[in-house]
C-alpha positions as CSV (number, residue, x, y, z in Angstrom):
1,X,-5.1,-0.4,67.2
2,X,-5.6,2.3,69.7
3,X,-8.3,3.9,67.7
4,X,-9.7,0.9,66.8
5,X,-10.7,-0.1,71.0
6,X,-12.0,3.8,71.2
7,X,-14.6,3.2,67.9
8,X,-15.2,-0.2,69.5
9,X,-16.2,1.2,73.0
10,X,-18.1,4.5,71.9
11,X,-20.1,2.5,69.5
12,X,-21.0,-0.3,72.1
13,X,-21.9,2.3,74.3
14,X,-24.7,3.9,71.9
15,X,-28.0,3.1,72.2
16,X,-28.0,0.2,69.3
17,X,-25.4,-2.6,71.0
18,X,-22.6,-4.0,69.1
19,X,-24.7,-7.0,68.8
20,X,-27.9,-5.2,67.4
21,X,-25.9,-3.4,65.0
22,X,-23.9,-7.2,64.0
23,X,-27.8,-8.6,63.8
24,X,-29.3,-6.9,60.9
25,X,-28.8,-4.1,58.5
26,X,-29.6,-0.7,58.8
27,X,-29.9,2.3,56.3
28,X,-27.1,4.7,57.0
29,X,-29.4,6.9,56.0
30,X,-32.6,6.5,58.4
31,X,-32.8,7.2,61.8
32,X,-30.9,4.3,63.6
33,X,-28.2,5.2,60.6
34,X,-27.8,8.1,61.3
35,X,-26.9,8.3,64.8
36,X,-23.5,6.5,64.4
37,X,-22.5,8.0,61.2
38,X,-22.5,11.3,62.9
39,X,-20.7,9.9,66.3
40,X,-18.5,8.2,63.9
41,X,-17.6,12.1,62.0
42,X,-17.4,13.4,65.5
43,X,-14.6,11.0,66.8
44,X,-12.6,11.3,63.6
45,X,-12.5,15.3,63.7
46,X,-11.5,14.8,67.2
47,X,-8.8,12.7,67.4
48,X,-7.8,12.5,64.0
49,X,-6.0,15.7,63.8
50,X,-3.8,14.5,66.7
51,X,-2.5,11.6,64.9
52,X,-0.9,10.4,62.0
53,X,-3.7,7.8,60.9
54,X,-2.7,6.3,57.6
55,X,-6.5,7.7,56.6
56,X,-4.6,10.9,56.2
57,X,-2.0,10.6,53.5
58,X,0.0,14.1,54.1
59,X,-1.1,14.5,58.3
60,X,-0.4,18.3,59.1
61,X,2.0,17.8,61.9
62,X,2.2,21.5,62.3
63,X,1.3,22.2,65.7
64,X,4.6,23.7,66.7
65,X,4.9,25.9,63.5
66,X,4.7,29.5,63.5
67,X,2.1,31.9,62.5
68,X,3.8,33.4,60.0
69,X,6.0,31.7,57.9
70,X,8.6,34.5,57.8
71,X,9.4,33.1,61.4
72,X,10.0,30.0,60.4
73,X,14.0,29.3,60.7
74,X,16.1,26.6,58.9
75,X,16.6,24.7,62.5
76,X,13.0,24.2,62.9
77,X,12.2,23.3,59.3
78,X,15.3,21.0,59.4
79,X,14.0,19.3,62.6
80,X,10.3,18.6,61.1
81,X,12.0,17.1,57.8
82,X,14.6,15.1,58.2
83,X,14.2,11.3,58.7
84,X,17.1,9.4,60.3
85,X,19.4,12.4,60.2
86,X,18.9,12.7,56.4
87,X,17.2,15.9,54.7
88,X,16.7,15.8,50.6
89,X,17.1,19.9,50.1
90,X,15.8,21.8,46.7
91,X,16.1,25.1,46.7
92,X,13.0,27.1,43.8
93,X,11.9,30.0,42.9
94,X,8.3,31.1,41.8
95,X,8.3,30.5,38.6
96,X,9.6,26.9,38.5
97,X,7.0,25.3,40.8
98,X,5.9,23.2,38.0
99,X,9.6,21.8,37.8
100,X,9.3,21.3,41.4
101,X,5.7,19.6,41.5
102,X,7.3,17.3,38.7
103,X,10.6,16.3,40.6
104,X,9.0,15.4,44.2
105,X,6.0,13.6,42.1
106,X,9.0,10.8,41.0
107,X,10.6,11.1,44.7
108,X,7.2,10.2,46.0
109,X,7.3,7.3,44.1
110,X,10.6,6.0,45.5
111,X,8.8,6.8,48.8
112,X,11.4,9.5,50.2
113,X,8.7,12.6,49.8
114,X,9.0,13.0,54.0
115,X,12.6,14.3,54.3
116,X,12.2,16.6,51.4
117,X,13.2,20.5,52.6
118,X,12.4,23.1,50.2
119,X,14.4,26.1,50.4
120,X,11.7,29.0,48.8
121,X,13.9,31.7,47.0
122,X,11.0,34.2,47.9
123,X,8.0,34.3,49.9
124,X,5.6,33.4,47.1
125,X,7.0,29.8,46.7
126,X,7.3,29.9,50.7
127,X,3.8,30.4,51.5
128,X,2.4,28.5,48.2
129,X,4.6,25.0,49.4
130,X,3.8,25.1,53.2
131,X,-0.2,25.6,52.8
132,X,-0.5,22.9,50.2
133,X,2.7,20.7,52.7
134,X,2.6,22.6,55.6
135,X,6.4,22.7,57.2
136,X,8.6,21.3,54.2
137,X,9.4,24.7,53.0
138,X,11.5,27.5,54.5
139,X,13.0,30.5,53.4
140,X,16.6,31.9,54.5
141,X,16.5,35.5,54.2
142,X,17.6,37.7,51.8
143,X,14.2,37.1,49.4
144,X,14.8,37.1,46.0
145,X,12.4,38.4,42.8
146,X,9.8,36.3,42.5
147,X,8.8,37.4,38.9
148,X,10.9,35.9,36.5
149,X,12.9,32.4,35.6
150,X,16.8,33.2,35.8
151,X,18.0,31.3,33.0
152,X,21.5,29.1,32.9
153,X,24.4,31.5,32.4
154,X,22.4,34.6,33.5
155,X,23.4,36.8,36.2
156,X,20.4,36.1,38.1
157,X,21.0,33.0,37.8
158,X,24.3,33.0,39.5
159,X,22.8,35.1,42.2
160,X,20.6,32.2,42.8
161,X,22.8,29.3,43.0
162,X,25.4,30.7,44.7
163,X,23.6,30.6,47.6
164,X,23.4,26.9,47.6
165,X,26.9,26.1,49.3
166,X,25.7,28.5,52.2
167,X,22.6,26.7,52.8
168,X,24.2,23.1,52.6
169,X,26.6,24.2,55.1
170,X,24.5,25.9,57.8
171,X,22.5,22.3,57.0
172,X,25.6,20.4,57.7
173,X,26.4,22.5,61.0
174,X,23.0,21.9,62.4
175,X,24.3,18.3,62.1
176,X,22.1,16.5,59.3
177,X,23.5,14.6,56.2
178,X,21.5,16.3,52.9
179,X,21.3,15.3,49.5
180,X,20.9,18.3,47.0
181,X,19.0,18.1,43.5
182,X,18.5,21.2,41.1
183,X,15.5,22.4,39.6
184,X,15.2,19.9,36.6
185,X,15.8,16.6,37.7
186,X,13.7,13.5,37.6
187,X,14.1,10.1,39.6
188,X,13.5,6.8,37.8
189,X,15.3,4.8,40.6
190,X,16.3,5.1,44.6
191,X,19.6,7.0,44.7
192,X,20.5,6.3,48.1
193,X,21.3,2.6,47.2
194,X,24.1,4.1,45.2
195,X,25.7,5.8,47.7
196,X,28.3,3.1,49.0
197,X,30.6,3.5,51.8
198,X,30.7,6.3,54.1
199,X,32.6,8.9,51.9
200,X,32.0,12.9,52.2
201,X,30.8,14.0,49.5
202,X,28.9,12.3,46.4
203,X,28.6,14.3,43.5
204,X,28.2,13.0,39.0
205,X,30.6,14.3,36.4
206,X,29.2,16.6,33.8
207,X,31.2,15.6,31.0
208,X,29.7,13.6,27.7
209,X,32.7,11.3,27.5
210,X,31.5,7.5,28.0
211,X,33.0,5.7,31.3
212,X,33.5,2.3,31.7
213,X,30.7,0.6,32.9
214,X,33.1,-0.1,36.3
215,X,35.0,3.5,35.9
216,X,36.5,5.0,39.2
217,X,34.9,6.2,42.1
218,X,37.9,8.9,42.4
219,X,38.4,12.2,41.4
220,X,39.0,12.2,38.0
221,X,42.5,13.8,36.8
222,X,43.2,16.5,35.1
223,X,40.2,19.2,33.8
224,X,37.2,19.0,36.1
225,X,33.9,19.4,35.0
226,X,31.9,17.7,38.1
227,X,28.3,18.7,38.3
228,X,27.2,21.1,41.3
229,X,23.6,20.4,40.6
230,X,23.5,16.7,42.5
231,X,25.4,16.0,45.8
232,X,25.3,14.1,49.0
233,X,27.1,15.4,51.9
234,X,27.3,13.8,55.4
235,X,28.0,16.2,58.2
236,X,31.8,15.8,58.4
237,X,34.5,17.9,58.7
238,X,35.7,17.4,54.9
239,X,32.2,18.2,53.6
240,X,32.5,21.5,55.6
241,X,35.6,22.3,54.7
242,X,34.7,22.1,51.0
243,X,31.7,24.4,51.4
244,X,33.5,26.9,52.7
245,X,35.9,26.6,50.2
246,X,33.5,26.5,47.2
247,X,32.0,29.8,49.3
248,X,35.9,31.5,49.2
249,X,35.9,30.6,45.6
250,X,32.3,32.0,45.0
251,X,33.1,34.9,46.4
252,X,37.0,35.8,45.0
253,X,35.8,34.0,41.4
254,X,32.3,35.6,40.6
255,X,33.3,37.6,37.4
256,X,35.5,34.5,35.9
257,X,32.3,32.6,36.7
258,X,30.1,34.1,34.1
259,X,26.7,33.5,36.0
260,X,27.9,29.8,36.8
261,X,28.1,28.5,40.4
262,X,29.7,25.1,39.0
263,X,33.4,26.1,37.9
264,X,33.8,27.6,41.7
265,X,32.9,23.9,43.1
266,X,35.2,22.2,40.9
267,X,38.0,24.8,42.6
268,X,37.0,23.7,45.5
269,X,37.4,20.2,44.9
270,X,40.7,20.1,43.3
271,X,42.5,22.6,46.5
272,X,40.6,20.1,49.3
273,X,41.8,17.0,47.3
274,X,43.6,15.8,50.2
275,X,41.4,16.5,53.0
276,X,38.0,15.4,51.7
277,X,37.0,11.9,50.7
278,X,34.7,12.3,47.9
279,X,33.1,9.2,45.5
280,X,32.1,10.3,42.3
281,X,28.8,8.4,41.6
282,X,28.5,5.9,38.2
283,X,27.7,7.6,34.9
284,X,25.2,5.0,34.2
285,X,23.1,6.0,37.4
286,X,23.6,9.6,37.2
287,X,24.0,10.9,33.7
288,X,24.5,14.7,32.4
289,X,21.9,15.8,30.2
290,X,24.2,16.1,27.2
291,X,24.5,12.4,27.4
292,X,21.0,10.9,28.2
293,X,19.5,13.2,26.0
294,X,21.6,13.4,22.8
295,X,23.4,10.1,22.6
296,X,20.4,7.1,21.9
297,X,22.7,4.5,21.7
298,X,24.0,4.9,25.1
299,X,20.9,5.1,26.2
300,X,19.5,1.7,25.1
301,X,22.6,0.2,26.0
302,X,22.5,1.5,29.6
303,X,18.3,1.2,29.9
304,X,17.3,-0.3,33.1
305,X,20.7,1.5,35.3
306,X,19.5,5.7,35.0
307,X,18.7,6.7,38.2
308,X,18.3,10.5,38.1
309,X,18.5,12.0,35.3
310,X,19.1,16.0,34.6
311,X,17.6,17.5,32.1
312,X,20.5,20.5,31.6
313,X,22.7,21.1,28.6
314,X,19.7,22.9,27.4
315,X,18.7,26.5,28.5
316,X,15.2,27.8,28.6
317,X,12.2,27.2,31.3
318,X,9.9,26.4,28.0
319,X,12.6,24.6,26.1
320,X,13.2,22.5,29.4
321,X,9.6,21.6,29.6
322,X,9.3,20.6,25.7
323,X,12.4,18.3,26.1
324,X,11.1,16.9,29.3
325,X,7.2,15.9,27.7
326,X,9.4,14.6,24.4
327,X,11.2,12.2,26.7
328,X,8.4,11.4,28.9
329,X,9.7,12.6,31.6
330,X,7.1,15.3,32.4
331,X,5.0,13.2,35.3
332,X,2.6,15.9,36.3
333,X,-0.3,15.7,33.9
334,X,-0.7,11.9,34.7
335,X,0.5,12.0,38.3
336,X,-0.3,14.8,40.5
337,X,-1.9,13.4,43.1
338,X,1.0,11.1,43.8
339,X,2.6,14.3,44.9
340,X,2.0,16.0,48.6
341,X,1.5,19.7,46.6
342,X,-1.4,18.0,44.0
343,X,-1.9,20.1,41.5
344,X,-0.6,23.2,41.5
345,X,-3.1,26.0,40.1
């Protein structure tokens, strides 16, 4: 409304009166036109850029950012992102950008795009993100190679997602709550409906058993197989407690690991058992790959209840990709522009 009264008073104060301008038409092109079109242009590059008009979809509110980048520390980036003490945090390399662009185009559409942190795995990704969404990416030294896709399994790979427990926790001591999602995820629904109560931790099981449609929110017993790759944390003392225990068993467990983050936050889980309160989220909502992919039955029988779905069980960047156009999953080549990075060249 503000900038409404400005237009109103600048253009009443021209030369043409409000009312001669109400009384007849004029060419925007000759020279009466002309005169406001350009005062109009003037006012907007003016104020604009100090506002968050809804003219401007993706408003740089950078004005506190660094010059470079590199200076650019997880506090600050936290403190531009998160909405209502609430950061969505997905940490990318290089080479899966496309993954990326495809995951925050189906967040964007369950309107949550403004609290999404990306953590850049090396400076490429870092400085790619933050001039096409200036302040939603940071990067938390050491860089890593930006060359090539670190498949499931791989060394590389291990090197890359065992960092995640480090960053969720320096996130949680900085005081926000933060959902994590991997690299090849896609949301059909709005997860945070689903996350009842005021619990810890929220994380899905990985396992291609069927629950019961109304299974338990508990940990299950015996062999664990929860999924690393999707988790909620508020910033309590049990989520804490358990990053720092999936760090221990990072760090004492990396060679019994076999380039897999995921069997050290399972040990994690079952020593805090009794010190965390954790709610494992409904398999209907949140299914592993190996079931929403491979079982079609389920699938119909479930349709309407998937929420996010994750497209593992499957290892490749290009076989990822295939699988995720086959399902029609793959939102980019329709949908870019309802993402804040557009296309990606």
């Amino acid at each position: 409304m503000e900038q409404q009264h400005v237009l109103h008073r600048f253009f009443c104060s021209c030369p043409l009166s409000c009312s001669s301008i109400s009384s007849r038409p004029i060419s925007l092109f000759s020279h009466k036109g002309l005169l406001p079109l350009l005062a109009l242009f003037l006012l907007l590059g003016v104020f604009l850029p100090w506002t968050r008009s809804p003219l401007i979809p993706f408003p740089n509110r950078g004005s506190s950012f660094p010059s470079n980048w590199r200076d650019y520390s997880l506090s600050q980036a936290a403190k531009f992102a998160a909405k209502n003490g609430t950061l969505i945090v997905y940490t990318v390399s290089y080479p899966f950008l496309p993954f990326l662009n495809n995951w925050l185009i189906s967040v964007s559409i369950q309107k949550h795009q403004d609290k999404v942190l990306v953590i850049a795995e090396d400076y490429a990704t870092l400085y790619k993100v933050n001039e096409k969404w200036p302040g939603h990416a940071v990067l938390i030294p050491p860089a890593l190679d930006s060359k090539t896709p670190q498949n499931y399994g791989s060394q590389g790979f291990f090197k890359f997602t065992s960092r995640r427990p480090k960053h969720l926790l320096e996130i949680l001591e900085l005081g926000y709550s933060v959902m994590y999602n991997d690299v090849d995820m896609v949301w059909l629904q709005d997860p945070f409906t689903y996350l009842e109560g005021s619990h810890d931790v929220y994380f899905t099981d990985d396992r291609t058993e069927i629950k019961p449609l109304n299974h338990s929110h508990e940990l299950p017993n015996g062999w664990l197989n929860i999924c690393s790759c999707t988790i909620f944390l508020r910033p309590t003392n049990g989520s804490k407690l358990l990053m720092k225990k999936w760090i221990d068993e990072l760090r004492v467990g990396s060679r019994a690991n076999k380039g897999n983050d995921q069997p050290g936050f399972n040990r994690a889980l079952r020593k805090t058992a009794h010190q965390v309160d954790v709610y494992l989220l409904p398999q209907e909502a949140f299914p592993t790959g190996g079931l929403y992919f491979r079982n079609k039955t389920w699938v119909r029988e479930t349709k309407g209840k998937h929420v996010i779905v994750h497209n593992n069980f499957i290892k490749g960047f290009n076989n990822k990709m295939k699988r995720f156009h086959q399902f029609g999953l793959w939102l980019v080549d329709d949908h870019a522009l309802e993402s804040p990075l557009g296309k990606l060249e």
